[in-house]
C-alpha positions in Angstrom: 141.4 47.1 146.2 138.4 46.6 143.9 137.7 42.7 142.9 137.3 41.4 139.6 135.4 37.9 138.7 136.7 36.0 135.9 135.3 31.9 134.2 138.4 29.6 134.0 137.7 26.4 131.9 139.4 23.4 132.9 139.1 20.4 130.4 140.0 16.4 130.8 142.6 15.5 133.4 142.6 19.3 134.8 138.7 18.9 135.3 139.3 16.1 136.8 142.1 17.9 139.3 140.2 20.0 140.3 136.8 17.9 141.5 135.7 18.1 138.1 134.5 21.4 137.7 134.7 22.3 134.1 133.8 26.2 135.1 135.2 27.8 138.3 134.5 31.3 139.3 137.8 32.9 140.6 137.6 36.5 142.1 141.4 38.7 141.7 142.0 41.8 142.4 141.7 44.7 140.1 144.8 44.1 137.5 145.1 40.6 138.2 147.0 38.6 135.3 146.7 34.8 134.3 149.7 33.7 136.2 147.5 35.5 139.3 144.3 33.4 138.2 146.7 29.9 137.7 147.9 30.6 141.3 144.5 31.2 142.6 143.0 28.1 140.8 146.0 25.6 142.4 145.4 27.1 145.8 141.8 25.8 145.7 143.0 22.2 143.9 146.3 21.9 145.0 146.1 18.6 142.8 146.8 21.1 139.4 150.0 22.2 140.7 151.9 20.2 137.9 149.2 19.6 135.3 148.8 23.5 135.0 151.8 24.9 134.2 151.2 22.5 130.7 148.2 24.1 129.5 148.1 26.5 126.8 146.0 29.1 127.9 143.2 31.1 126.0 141.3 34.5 126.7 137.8 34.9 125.1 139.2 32.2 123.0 142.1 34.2 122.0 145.4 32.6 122.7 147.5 34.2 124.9 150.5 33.8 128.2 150.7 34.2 131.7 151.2 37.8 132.0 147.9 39.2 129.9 145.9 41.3 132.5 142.5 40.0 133.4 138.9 41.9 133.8 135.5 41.4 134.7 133.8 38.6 132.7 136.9 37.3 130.9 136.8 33.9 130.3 140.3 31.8 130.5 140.1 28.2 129.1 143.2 26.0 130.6 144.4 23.6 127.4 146.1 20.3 128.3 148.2 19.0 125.6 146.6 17.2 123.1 146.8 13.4 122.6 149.6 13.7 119.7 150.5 11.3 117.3 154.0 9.5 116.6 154.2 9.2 113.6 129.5 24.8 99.6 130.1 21.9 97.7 133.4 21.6 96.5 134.8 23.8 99.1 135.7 21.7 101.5 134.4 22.1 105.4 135.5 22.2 109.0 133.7 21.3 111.7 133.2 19.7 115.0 130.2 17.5 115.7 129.0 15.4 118.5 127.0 12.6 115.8 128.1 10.1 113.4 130.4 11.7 110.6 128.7 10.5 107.1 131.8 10.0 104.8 129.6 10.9 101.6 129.3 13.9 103.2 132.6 14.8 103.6 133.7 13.4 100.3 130.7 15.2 98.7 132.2 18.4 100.3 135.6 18.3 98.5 134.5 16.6 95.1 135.4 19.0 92.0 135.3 18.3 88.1 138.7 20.2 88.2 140.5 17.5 90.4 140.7 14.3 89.4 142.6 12.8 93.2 140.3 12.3 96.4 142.3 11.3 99.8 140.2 10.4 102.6 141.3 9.7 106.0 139.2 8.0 108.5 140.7 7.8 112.1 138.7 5.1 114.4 138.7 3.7 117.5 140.4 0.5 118.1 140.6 -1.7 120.4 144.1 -1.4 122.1 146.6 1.1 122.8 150.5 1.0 123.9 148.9 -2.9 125.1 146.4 -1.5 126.7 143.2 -3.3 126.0 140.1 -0.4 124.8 136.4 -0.8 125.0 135.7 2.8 124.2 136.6 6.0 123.6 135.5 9.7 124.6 136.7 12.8 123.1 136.8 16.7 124.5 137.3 19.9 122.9 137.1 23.7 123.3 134.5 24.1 120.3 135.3 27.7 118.8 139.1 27.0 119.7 139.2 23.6 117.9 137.0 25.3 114.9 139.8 27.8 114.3 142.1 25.9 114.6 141.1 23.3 112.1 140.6 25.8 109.8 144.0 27.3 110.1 145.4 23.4 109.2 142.8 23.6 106.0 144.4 27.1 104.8 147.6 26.2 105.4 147.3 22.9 103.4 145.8 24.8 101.2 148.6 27.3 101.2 151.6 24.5 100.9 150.2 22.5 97.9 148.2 23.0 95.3 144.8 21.3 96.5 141.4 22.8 95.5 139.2 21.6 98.6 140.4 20.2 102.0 137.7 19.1 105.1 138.4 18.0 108.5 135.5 16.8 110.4 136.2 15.5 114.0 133.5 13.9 116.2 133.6 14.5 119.9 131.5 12.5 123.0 131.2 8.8 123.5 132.2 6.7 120.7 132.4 2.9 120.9 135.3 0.9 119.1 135.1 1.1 115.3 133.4 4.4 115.5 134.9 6.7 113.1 136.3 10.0 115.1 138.1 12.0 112.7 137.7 12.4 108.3 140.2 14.4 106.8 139.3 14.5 102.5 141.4 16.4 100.1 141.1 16.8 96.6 143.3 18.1 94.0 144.0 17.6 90.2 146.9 15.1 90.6 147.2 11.9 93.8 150.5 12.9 94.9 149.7 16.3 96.5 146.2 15.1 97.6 148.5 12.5 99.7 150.8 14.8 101.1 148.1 17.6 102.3 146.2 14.8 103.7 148.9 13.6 106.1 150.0 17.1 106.7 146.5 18.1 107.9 145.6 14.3 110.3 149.1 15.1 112.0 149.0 18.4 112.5 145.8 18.2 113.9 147.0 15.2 116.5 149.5 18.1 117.4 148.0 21.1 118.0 144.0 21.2 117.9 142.6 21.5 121.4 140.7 17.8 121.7 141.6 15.5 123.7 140.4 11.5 124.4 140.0 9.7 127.2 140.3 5.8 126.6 137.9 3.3 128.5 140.0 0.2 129.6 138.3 -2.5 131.3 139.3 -1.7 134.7 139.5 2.4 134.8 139.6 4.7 132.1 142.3 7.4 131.4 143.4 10.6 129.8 146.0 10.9 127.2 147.5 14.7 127.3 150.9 14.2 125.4 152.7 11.6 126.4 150.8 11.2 129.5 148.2 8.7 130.6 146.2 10.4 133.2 143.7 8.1 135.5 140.2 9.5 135.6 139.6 11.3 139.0 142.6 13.0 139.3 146.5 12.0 140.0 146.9 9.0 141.3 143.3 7.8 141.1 141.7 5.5 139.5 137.4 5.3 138.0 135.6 2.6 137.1 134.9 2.9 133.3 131.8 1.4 131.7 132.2 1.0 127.7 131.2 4.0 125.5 128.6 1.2 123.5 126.9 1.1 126.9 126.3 5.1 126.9 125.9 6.1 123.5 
């Protein structure tokens, strides 16, 4: 039976399952489906047998299940969930960046003469979580999944209210506590919509966009995936963290 050679991406807690390599080369046989490559990948990491099965899985950044038939080349990225939450100028912008987000920027990018309400959201790291003390923060993300997805929350804001511009900026890499990590700006003629797009976008984003954090404590550091907090090194382990001010 000829063989086949396929990328699987594996990002936070599952990098971290499986000796944290972010790219594995997996060879399957001719035919071979994404429930073949998920079998082949916890064989070799035994320690992704139950973080696996929670991903969302892409092909070539297309999103897609278990039984999709694999080829040469394909690459399959492995999504753990996402951390959640409980509760041209004037066109607005997407992006994801690994700097400082400028918040003149991003207001510039949504400011019309036709609207006369601005919401901005800043998210930024703080320094405790579920009493947890923080010292830092580090966040992940499939680039051109996260991008498309982003802009899907923009168009459907868009779509649900009558807004003229809406941006979401996040920042990913090291950030230290106080560092701004995500900007959501709307702008529309009247406040109340402007309010209500801007909280539809920050939570639907905390729901579905494929980033995830990892929280520096002052003994370890961890992954949150859902409602999980993973320890850094895999299941059951723990890493020493040093704080994200140190390694910016």
């Amino acid at each position: 039976m000829r063989q086949v050679t396929v990328r699987a991406l594996l990002f936070a807690s599952l990098r971290d399952a499986a000796s944290g390599e972010r790219s594995v080369h997996v060879e399957l046989e001719d035919g071979g489906t994404v429930a073949d490559l998920s079998n082949a990948l916890v064989e070799r990491f035994p320690a992704l047998r139950e973080r696996l099965p929670l991903a969302r899985i892409a092909v070539n950044e297309e999103l897609t299940g278990g039984d999709r038939v694999l080829t040469g080349g394909d690459e399959v990225a492995y999504l753990p969930p996402v951390s959640g939450g409980s509760d041209g100028p004037g066109a607005g912008r997407v992006e994801v960046v690994d700097a400082e987000i400028s918040t003149d920027e991003v207001l510039r990018s949504v400011r019309r003469p036709d609207c006369g309400a601005v919401v901005l959201f800043l998210g930024t790291v703080r320094n405790n979580f579920q009493g947890h003390s923080v010292v830092g923060m580090e966040y992940e993300a499939h680039p051109v999944l996260a991008f498309h997805v982003l802009t899907e929350i923009a168009g459907e804001a868009r779509a649900r209210w009558p807004v003229k511009a809406v941006s979401i900026v996040h920042r990913v890499g090291k950030l230290a506590l106080g560092d701004i990590s995500v900007a959501v700006a709307v702008s529309a003629p009247h406040r109340a919509e402007a309010f209500e797009a801007g909280r539809f976008a920050i939570d639907r984003l905390k729901e579905t966009v494929p980033i995830w954090k990892r929280e520096f404590l002052k003994d370890g550091a961890v992954w949150i995936e859902g409602e999980d907090r993973i320890p850094c090194g895999g299941p059951g382990q723990t890493a020493q963290a040093r704080p994200a001010s140190a390694e910016r």
